[in-house]
C-alpha positions in Angstrom: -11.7 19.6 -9.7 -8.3 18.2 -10.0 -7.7 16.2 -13.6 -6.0 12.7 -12.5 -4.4 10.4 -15.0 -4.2 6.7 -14.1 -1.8 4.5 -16.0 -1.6 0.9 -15.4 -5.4 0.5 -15.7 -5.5 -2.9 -16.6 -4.3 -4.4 -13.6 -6.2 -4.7 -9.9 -4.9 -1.6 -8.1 -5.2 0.4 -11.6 -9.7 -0.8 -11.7 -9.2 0.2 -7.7 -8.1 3.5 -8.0 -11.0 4.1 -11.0 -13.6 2.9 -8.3 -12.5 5.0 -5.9 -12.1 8.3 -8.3 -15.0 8.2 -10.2 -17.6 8.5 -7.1 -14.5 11.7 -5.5 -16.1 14.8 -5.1 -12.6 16.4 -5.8 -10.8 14.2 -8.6 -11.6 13.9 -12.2 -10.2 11.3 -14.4 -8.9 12.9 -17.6 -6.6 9.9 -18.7 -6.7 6.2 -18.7 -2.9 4.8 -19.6 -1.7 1.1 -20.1 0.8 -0.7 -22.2 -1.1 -0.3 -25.3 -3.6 1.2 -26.6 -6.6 -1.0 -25.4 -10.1 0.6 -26.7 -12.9 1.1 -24.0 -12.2 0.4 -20.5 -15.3 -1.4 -20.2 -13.5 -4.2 -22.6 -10.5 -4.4 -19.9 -12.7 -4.4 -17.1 -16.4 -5.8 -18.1 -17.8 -4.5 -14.6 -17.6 -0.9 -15.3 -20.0 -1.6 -18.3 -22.4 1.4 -18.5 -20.5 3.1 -15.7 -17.2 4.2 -17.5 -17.0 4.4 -20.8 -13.4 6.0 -21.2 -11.0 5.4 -23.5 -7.3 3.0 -22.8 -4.1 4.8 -24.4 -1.1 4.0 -24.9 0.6 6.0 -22.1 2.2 8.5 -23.5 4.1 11.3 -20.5 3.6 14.4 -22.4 -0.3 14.0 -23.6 -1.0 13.7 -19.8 1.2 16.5 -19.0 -1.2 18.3 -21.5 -4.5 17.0 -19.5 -3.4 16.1 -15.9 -1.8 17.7 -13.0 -1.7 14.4 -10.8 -0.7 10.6 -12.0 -1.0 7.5 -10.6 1.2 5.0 -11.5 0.3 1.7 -11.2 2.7 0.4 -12.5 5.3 -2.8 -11.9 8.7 -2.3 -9.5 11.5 -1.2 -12.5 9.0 0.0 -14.8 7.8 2.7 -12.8 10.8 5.1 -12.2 11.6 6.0 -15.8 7.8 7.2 -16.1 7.5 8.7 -12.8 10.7 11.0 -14.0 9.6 12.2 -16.6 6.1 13.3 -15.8 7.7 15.0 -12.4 10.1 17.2 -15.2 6.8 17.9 -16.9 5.4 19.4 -13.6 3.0 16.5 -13.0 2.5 15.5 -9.7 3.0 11.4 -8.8 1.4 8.8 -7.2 3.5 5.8 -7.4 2.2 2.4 -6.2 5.2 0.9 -6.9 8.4 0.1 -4.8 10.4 2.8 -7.0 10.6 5.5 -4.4 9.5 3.7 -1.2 13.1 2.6 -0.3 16.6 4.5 0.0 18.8 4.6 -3.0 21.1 2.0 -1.4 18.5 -0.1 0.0 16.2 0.3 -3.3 19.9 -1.2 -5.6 20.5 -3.8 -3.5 17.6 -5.7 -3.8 15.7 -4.5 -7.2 17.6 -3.0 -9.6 20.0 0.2 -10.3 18.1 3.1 -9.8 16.9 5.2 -12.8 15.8 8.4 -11.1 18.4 9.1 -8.5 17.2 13.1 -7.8 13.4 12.5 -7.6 13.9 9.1 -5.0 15.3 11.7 -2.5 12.2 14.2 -2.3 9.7 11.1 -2.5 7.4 11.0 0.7 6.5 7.7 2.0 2.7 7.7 1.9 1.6 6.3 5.5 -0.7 8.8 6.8 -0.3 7.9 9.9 3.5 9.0 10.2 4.3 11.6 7.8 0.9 13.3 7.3 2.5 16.3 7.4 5.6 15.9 4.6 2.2 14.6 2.4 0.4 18.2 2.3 2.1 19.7 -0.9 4.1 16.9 -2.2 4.9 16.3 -6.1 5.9 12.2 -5.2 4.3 10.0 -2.9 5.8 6.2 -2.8 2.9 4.5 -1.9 3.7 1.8 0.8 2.8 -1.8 -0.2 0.4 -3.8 1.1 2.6 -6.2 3.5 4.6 -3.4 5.0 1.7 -1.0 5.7 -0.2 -3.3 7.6 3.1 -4.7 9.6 4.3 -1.2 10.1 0.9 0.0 11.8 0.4 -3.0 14.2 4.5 -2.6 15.4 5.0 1.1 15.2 3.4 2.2 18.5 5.6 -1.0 20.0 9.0 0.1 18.8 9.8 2.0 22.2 9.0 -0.9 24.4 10.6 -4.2 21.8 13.9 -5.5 23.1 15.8 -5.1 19.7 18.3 -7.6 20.7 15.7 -10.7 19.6 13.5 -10.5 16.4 10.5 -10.1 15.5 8.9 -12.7 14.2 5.9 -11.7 10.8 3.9 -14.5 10.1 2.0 -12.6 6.8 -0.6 -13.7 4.9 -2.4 -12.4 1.4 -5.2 -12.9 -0.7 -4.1 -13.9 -3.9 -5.0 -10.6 -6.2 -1.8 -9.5 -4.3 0.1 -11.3 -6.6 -1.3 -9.5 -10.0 -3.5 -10.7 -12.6 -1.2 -12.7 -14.6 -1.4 -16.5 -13.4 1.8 -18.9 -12.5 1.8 -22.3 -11.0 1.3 -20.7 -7.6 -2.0 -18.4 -8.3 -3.9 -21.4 -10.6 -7.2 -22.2 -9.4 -5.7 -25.9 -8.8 -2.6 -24.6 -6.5 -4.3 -22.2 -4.2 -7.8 -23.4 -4.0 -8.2 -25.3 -0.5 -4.6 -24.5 0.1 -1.7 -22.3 1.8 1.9 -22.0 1.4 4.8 -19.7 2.3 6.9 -18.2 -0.4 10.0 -16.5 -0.6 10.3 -16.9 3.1 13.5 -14.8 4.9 14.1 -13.2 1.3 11.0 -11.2 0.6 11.7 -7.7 -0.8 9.8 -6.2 1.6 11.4 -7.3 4.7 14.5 -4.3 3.8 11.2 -1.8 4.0 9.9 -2.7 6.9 13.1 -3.1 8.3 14.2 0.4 6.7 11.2 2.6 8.0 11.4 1.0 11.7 14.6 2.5 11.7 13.6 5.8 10.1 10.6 6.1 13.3 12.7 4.9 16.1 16.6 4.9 15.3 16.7 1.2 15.7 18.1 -1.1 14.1 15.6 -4.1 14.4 16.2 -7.8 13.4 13.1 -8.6 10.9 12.3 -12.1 10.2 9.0 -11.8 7.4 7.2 -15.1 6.2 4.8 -14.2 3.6 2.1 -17.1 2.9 -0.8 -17.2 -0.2 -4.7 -17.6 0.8 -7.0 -18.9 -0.9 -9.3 -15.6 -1.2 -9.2 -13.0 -3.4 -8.3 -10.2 -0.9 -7.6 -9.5 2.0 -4.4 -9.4 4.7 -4.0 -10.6 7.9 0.2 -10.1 9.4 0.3 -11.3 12.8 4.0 -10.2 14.3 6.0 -12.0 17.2 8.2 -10.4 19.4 9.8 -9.7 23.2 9.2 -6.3 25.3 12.1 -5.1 27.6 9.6 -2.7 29.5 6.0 -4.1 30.6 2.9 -1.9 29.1 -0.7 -2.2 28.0 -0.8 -3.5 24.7 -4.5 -1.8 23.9 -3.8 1.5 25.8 -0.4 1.6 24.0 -2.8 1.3 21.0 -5.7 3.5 22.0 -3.3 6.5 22.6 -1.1 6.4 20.1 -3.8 6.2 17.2 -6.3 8.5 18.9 -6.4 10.7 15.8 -5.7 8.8 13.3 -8.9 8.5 11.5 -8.2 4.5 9.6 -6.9 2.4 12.2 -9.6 0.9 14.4 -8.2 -0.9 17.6 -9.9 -4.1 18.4 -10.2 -5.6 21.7 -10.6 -9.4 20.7 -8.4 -10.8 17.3 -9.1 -9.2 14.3 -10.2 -10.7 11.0 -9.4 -10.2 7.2 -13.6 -9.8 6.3 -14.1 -6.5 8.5 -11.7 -4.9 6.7 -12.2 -6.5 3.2 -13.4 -3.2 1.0 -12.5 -0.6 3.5 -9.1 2.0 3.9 -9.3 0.6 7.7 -6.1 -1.1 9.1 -7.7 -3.0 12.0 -5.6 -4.2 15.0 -5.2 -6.6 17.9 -2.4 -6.5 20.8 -1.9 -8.7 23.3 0.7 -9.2 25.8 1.9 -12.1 28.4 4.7 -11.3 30.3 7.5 -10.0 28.4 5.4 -11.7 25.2 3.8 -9.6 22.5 1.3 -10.7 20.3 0.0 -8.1 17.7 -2.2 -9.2 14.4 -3.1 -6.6 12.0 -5.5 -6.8 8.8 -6.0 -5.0 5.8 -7.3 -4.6 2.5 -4.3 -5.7 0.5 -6.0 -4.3 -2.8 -7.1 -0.7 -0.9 -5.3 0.0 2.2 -2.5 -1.3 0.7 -2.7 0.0 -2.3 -5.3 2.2 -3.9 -7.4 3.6 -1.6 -4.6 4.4 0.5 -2.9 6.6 -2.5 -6.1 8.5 -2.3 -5.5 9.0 0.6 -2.5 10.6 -0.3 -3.8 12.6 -3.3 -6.1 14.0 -0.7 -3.6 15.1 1.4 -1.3 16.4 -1.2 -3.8 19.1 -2.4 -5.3 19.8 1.3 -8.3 18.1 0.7 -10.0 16.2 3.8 -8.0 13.0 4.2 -11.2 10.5 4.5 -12.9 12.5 1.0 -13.7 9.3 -1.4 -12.7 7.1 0.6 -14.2 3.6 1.4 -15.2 2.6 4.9 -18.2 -0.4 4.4 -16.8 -3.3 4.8 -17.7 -6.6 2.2 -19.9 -8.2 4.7 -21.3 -10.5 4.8 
């Protein structure tokens, strides 16, 4: 049994990655961490009542060195790095949900902060199975891809070969709102989203650059992105449907079919996908469709487990050799 920490408990992706961990064959939670010191995690969390009964510390980087080999940090963009460092000089291995290590120093600067951890950011492996499964086996940092880019990145990446990058591609995203945190603003109140749905930060979304970034990184490309994120009103849940113009012809579903043959969590559909069959479930569903030199292609995911949690299990699984689908959830919340 590996002994896992988990700090950033208190949030949505932190109660993910307990559910997930607690039923693994392989993975044994040693150490629950948050801001403060917090009691029982059945008081943060009322539905692990009489499942879990462990104890919320203040997260402290050297009593998990003393308990855990492997972290995950659940933790917010900026206040990830300086924890992430220091537990990797302890000899811990990370998980990192956040955006911290998922971008390239210059990238990362320019649109979140200066960079704390400037060694570590260059040895982190982007955690999407599906490309670098092999740079995960072994690996002391994973940068667990966010929810927007994983599920954009899948549906375009076999398509990169055959997209004329002289037009953009247009990403018309939308999220259940537990992608946004717990803590409420005007946007994620009851009265704003319920019966509603909006765009926000359209054109100027962070993780545009990513997307933009790993695209790049696959095909040598440099691709003109244009992301609109949008709220729904459910809790979770993702559905990115992307835009854009082929300069060679091709089967959309074939293109599909071939080049995710082994990949064991994307599921190719034949008619448009939907956010429900994928709702509690590591699967990244997709749909292709093309019309002349047109290419329509609509992804879903789990925004709180595929593009998040159960996805860094994923990870974890691969980083100590373990079977990549172990612990993992694959029934869907239907109906």
């Amino acid at each position: 049994m590996v002994k896992v920490a988990i700090v950033g408990v208190s949030g949505y992706t932190g109660l993910e990655l307990l559910k997930i961990l607690l039923s693994h064959k392989r993975f044994e939670v040693v150490y629950l961490g948050a801001s403060e010191d917090g009691g029982s995690i059945e008081d943060t969390h009322p539905s692990l009542k009489g499942i879990c009964s462990l104890k919320v510390q203040k997260a402290d980087a050297k009593e998990i060195a003393n308990k855990a080999e492997l972290t995950f940090l659940a933790l917010p963009h900026k206040a990830s790095m300086g924890f992430a460092k220091e537990l990797l000089e302890l000899g811990v291995k990370v998980v990192d949900l956040s955006a911290d290590y998922r971008l390239e120093l210059e990238t990362y600067e320019k649109y979140y902060c200066p960079h704390e951890d400037k060694e570590h950011i260059k040895s982190a492996v982007y955690g999407l199975p599906e490309i670098y499964h092999d740079k995960l086996k072994g690996a002391d940092l994973v940068a667990n891809p966010g929810c927007y880019p994983t599920a954009t990145i899948l549906g375009l990446l076999p398509f990169l070969e055959y997209i004329d990058e002289s037009y953009p591609i247009m990403i018309d995203a939308k999220s259940g709102v537990s992608g946004a945190g717990k803590k409420c603003s005007d946007k994620t109140h009851y009265c704003s989203i319920n019966e509603n749905l909006f765009a926000y930060s359209p054109l100027s979304h962070r993780h545009e650059p990513e997307i933009r970034e790993k695209f790049f990184k696959v095909s040598k490309k440099e691709f003109d992105v244009a992301f609109v994120p949008h709220l729904l009103p459910t809790t979770r849940g993702m559905l990115v449907d992307s835009y854009c113009l082929l300069k060679s012809e091709c089967d959309p579903l074939v293109v599909l079919r071939e080049f995710y043959h082994d990949k064991p969590f994307v599921r190719i559909f034949e008619t448009p996908v939907d956010i429900k069959s994928s709702s509690g479930t590591n699967f990244c569903d997709i749909f292709a469709k093309r019309v002349g030199k047109k290419l329509f292609v609509s992804s879903s995911i789990d925004n709180l487990l595929r593009g998040a949690s159960s996805q860094a299990v994923v990870n974890a699984n691969l980083m100590y050799g373990f079977a990549e689908d172990e612990g993992i959830p694959k029934y869907a919340y239907v109906p």
